[in-house]
N, C-alpha and C positions, 0 to 999 in steps of 0.2 A: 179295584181298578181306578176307582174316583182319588183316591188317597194316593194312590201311585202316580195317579197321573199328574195333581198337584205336586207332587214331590222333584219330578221331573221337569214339570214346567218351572216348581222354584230353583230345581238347579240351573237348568237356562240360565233364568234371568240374572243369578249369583255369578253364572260363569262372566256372562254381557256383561255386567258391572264389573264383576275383579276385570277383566281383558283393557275397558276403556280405563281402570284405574290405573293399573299399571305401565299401559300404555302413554298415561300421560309424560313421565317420565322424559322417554325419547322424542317425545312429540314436545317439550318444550324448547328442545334445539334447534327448534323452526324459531324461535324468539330471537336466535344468535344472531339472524341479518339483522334485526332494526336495533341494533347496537348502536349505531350512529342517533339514532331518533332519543334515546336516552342519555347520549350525551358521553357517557364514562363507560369501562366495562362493570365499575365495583355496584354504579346507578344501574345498569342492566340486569347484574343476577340479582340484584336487595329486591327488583320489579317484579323479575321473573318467579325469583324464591315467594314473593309472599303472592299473585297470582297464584302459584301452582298449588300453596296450600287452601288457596279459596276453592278452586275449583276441585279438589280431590274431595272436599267436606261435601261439597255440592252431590259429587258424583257417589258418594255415599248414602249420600240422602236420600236418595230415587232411587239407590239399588234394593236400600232395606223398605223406602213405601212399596217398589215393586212383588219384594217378596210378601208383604204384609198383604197386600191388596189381592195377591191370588190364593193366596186360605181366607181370602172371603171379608177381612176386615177392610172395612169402607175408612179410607186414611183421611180423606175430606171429611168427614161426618166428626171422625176420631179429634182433628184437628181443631174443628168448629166448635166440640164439645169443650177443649181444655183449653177456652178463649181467657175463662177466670184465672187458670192456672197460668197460662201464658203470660196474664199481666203482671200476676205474681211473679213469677219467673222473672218476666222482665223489668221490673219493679229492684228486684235483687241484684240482677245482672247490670243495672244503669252504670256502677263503673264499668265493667268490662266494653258494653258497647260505646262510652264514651272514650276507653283507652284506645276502640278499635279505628274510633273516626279521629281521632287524636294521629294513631298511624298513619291513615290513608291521607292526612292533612301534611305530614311530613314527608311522604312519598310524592306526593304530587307539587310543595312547595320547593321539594329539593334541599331541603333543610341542610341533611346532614347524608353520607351514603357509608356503607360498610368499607371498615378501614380508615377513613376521616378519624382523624385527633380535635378532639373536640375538650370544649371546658363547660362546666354547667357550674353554676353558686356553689352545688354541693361536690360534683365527680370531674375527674379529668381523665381522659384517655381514649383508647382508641376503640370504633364500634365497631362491634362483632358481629351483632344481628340485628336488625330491627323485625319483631313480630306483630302479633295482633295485638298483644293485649301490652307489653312491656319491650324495650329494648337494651342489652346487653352493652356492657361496655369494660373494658380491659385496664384498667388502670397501670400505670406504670410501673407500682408494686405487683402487677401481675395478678393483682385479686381482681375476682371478676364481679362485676355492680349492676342488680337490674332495676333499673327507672321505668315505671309506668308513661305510657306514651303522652295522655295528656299533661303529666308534670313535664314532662321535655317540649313539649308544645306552648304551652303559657308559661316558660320563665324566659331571662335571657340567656342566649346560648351563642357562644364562640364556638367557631368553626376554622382552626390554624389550616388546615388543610387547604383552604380556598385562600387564602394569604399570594398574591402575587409576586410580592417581595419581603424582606425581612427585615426589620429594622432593628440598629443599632444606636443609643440615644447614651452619650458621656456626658459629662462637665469634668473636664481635663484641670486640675490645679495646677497651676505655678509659683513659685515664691514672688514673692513682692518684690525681693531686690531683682529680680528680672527687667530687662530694659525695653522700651518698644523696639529696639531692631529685633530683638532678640525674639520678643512674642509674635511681633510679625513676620519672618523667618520660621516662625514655628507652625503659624497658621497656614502661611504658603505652603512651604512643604508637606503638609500634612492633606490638603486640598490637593496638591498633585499627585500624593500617591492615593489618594482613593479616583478621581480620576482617571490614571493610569496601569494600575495594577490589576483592573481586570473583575475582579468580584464586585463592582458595585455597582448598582443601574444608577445614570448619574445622569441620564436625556430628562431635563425639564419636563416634558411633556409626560411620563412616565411617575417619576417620583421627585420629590422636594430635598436636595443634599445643601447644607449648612454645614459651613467650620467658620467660629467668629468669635471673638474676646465677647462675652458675653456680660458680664459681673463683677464685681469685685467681694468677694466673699470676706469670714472672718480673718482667715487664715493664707489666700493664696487667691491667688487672679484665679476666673475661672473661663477658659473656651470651650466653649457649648459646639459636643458634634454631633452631628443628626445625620445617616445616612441610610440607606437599602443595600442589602445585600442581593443580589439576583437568585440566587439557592433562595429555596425555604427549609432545607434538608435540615435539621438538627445536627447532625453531626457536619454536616458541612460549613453548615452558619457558625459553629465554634472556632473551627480551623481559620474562617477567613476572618472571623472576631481575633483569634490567637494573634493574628501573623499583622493585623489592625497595631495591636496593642505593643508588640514588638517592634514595630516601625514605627511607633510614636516615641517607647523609650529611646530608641535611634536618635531620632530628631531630635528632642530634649535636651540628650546627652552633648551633640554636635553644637545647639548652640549655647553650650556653656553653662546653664543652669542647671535648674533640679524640678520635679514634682514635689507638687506637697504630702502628704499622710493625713486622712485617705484621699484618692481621686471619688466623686460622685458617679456614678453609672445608673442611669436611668432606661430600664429593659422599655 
C-alpha cells in the first residue's frame, strides 16, 4: 500500500507538471497584447520564444525534484552535497553561461531581432534564431551559420535592417573636353530629377543629398553624388539605383558629351 501509494502520488505530481508544461504553450499568447511594449512583432516572438524556453526548463525542474522528493530523496541535502561537483560543473560550463548572458545582453539591448539582415567581420545575413547559448544566421548562399552569442556581443555588428534610408555614393566621370555649360547643365538636371522623381528622401532635415563637380581626376572631371533612397528594400533600392543611372546616361547624352571608362561608384 506504501509503494502504491507513492506511485500514485508520483503520478499526480507528473500529471501537475506535464499539464502546466504544456499548457504553457497557449498560455504564451497572452504575451500577444504587449506587442507594442517590444516594439516590433519579429522583437516580440525572439522575447517570447526564448522566455518560454526558460520557463519550460524551470517547469521541468520542480516536476522531477517533485517526483524525487516523494520516494523520500531529500533534493536540498542532494543538491548541497554536489556543491563540489557544481563548481565543477560550473567551472566547465563558464562558456555556456557566458553565451547565455551574452543572449539576454542582446535581447535587452535590442541589438539585432529575428529576420534582421545583419553583417558581422566574419557572417552576413539574415537571423533565424537567437538561443541561449548561440545564434543562427542564414547567409545569402543559403547555408546556415551559428555564432556563439558572446562572439556576437563583443565584435562590431551592422545591422542593415534599422537603415532609415539607403544610400547611393557615385563619382560620375566626364571627358575633359566637356565644357562648363555643359557640366553645369549636367549637375542641374541631374539634382532635379533626384528631387522630383520621387525615390529619394531629399528634406535636409532627414538626410544630406550632394550633386557637385567634385575633382578633377586622371582621366575625366569627376561629379560626386551622394543621395538616400527612401526604400531600404534590396530589390527596390536596385530598381531606383537602375532608373538613377539611366537618367544620367539621358542627361549626358542630351548635353552633348560622353562619360568616361570606368565611372567610380562608391556603395
Amino acid at each position: 500500500n506504501s509503494i502504491l501509494g507513492q506511485i500514485v502520488r508520483s503520478l499526480i505530481a507528473f500529471t501537475l507538471f506535464w499539464a502546466m508544461f504544456r499548457a504553457l504553450d497557449p498560455l504564451s499568447k497572452l504575451f500577444d497584447r504587449a506587442i507594442d511594449l517590444f516594439g516590433s512583432a519579429s522583437m516580440h516572438e525572439t522575447i517570447k520564444g526564448f522566455f518560454l524556453k526558460v520557463t519550460k526548463f524551470v517547469v521541468v525542474c520542480m516536476g522531477i525534484a517533485a517526483v524525487f522528493q516523494e520516494w523520500g530523496f531529500n533534493v536540498a541535502a542532494v543538491l548541497g552535497s554536489l556543491g563540489l561537483v557544481g563548481m565543477a560543473v560550473a567551472l566547465g560550463a563558464q562558456d555556456f553561461i557566458k553565451n547565455m548572458f551574452a543572449g539576454l545582453t542582446i535581447f535587452l539591448d535590442r541589438v539585432f531581432e529575428k529576420g534582421n539582415w545583419i553583417r558581422t567581420p566574419d557572417v552576413e545575413g539574415t537571423v533565424e534564431e537567437i538561443g541561449f547559448r548561440a545564434t543562427k544566421i542564414r547567409q545569402f548562399d543559403k547555408a546556415l551559420v551559428t555564432i556563439p552569442n558572446s562572439k556576437l556581443a563583443n565584435e562590431a555588428l551592422i545591422n542593415f535592417s534599422r537603415m532609415t534610408y539607403r544610400r547611393i555614393y557615385w563619382m560620375i566621370g566626364v571627358e575633359y573636353r566637356s565644357t562648363e555649360e555643359q557640366i553645369r547643365r549636367i549637375v542641374q538636371a541631374i539634382s532635379a530629377y533626384i528631387h522630383d522623381c520621387g525615390d529619394f528622401e531629399t528634406d535636409p532635415s532627414q538626410t544630406k543629398t550632394f550633386i557637385f563637380l567634385d575633382s578633377f581626376n586622371n582621366s575625366s572631371i569627376d561629379i560626386m553624388l551622394y543621395c538616400f533612397t527612401k526604400t531600404t528594400v534590396w530589390g527596390e533600392w536596385l530598381a531606383a539605383k537602375e532608373r538613377l543611372a539611366y537618367k544620367i546616361k539621358e542627361i549626358v547624352a542630351v548635353s552633348y558629351t560622353h562619360l568616361t571608362l570606368p565611372t567610380k561608384r562608391i556603395v
